[in-house]
N, C-alpha and C positions, 0 to 999 in steps of 0.2 A: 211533498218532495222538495218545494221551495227551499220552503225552511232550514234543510241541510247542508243546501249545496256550499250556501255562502261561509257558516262555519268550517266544513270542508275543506273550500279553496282554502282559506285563510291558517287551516293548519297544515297543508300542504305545501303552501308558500311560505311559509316561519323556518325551517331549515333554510330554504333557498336565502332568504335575505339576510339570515344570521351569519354569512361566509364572509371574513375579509377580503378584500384585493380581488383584481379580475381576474384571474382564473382559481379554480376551487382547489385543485393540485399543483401547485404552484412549486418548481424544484429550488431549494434554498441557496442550492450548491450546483451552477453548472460548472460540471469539472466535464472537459472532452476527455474519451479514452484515448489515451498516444502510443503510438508500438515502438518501441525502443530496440535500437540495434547493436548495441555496446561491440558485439565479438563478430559479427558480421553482416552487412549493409545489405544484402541479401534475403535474410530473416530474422524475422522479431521474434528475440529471445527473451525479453520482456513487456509487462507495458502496462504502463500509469493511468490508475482510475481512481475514484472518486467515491466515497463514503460520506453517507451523511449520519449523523447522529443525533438524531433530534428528541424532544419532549414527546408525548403522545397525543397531544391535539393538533388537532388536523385543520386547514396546513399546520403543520409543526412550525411554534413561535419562537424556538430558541432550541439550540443545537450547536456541532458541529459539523464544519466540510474537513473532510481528511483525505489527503493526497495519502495515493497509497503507489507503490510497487509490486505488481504479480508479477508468477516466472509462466514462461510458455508451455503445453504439455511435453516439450523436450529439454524443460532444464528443472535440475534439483536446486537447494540450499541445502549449505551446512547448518545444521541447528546444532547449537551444542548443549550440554544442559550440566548443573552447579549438583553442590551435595544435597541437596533434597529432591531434586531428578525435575524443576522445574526448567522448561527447555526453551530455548531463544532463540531466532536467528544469530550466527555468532559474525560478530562485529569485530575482526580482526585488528591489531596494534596499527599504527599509519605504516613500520615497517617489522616485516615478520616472515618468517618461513614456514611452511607446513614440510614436511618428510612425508614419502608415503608408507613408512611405517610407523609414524605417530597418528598418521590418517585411519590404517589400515587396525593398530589398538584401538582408537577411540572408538572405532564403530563395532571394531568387537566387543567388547567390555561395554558397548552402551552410554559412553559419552558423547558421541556424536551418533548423528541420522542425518541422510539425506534425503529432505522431502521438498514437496510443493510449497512455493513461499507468497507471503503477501506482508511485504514489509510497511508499516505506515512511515511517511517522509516528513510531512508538516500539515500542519490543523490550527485552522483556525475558527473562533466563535460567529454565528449571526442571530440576529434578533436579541435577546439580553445579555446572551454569552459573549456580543461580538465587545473587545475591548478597544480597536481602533490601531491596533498595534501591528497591522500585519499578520504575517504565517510566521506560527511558533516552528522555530527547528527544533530538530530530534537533539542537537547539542550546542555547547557554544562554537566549536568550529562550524557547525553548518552540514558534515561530509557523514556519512556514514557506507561501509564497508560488509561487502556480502564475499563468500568462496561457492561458484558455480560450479557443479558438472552438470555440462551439454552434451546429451546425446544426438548426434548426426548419423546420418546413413555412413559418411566418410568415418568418424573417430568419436571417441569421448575423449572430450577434455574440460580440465581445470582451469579458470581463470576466478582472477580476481577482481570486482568491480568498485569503482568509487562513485557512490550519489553525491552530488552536490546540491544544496538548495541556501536559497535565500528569504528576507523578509518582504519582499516585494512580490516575488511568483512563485512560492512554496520551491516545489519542484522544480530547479536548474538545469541538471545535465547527470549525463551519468555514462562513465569512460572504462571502459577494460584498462589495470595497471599491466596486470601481467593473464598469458594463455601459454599452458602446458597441455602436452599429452596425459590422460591419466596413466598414475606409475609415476611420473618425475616430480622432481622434489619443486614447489610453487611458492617462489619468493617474492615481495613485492616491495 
């Protein structure tokens, strides 16, 4: 029985020692979740999390952290979607108007849907992917643009939000421009 043990340990232990760094799951990307209150300081209508996107060896050596945006189980996104029916969060003009009978076509006719959203904000590389550069924005202004309907016990309504981010902290801030009743026309 000798005889075994010592091979035994020894391949029992060869995983354990082939691990880099102290700890074995090691998270590449701590992103905190944030609850974000754009439309009212009362309840989180959104709120900012954290994707990683890594290689398949474990810990994952190279990947991405990706600041994200989700909506709350009481608020939708406009998605809108292009002539081959591929569908986006839609990312409105800096100033624009929706009508709610251009609202009220699109969703009949199928160019627009309001569903649950999870917008990504900014991403950046670690381990090979990382280049040194900061969090990549979604553009060169930095800002990207959502249209909300929030359902409350009080009302539904439309509002318009604006994300900010930068290369320092991905994820900035993010402001209601404009909050209408649903029905009124949502300019911003």
């Amino acid at each position: 029985m000798r005889p075994l043990t010592i091979p035994l340990l020894l391949l029992v232990a060869t995983p354990l020692l082939a691990q880099p760094g102290e700890l074995f799951l090691q998270d590449p990307c701590p992103l905190p979740v944030r609850h974000l209150s754009p439309l009212d300081s009362t309840r989180a209508d959104l709120w900012l999390h954290g994707i990683v996107e890594g290689t398949e060896d474990v810990p994952s050596s190279a990947g991405h952290c990706i600041q994200a945006i989700a909506t709350g189980p009481h608020v939708q996104v406009l998605y809108g979607f292009d002539a081959r029916r591929n569908g986006d969060i839609l990312n409105p003009e800096r100033h624009g108007r929706l009508q709610p009978d251009s609202l009220a076509d699109g969703l009949a006719n199928g160019n627009f849907r309001w569903d649950r959203g999870d917008l990504r904000v900014a991403w950046q590389g670690y381990g090979n992917f990382f280049e040194g550069n900061g969090w990549t924005q979604p553009n060169e202004a930095g800002t990207l643009r959502m249209i909300l309907r929030v359902t409350t016990e009080e009302a539904v309504q439309l509002a318009v939000v604006q994300i900010a981010t930068n290369q320092a902290e991905g994820f900035a801030s993010v402001a209601a421009l404009k909050v209408v009743p649903e029905g009124d026309a949502l300019t911003w």
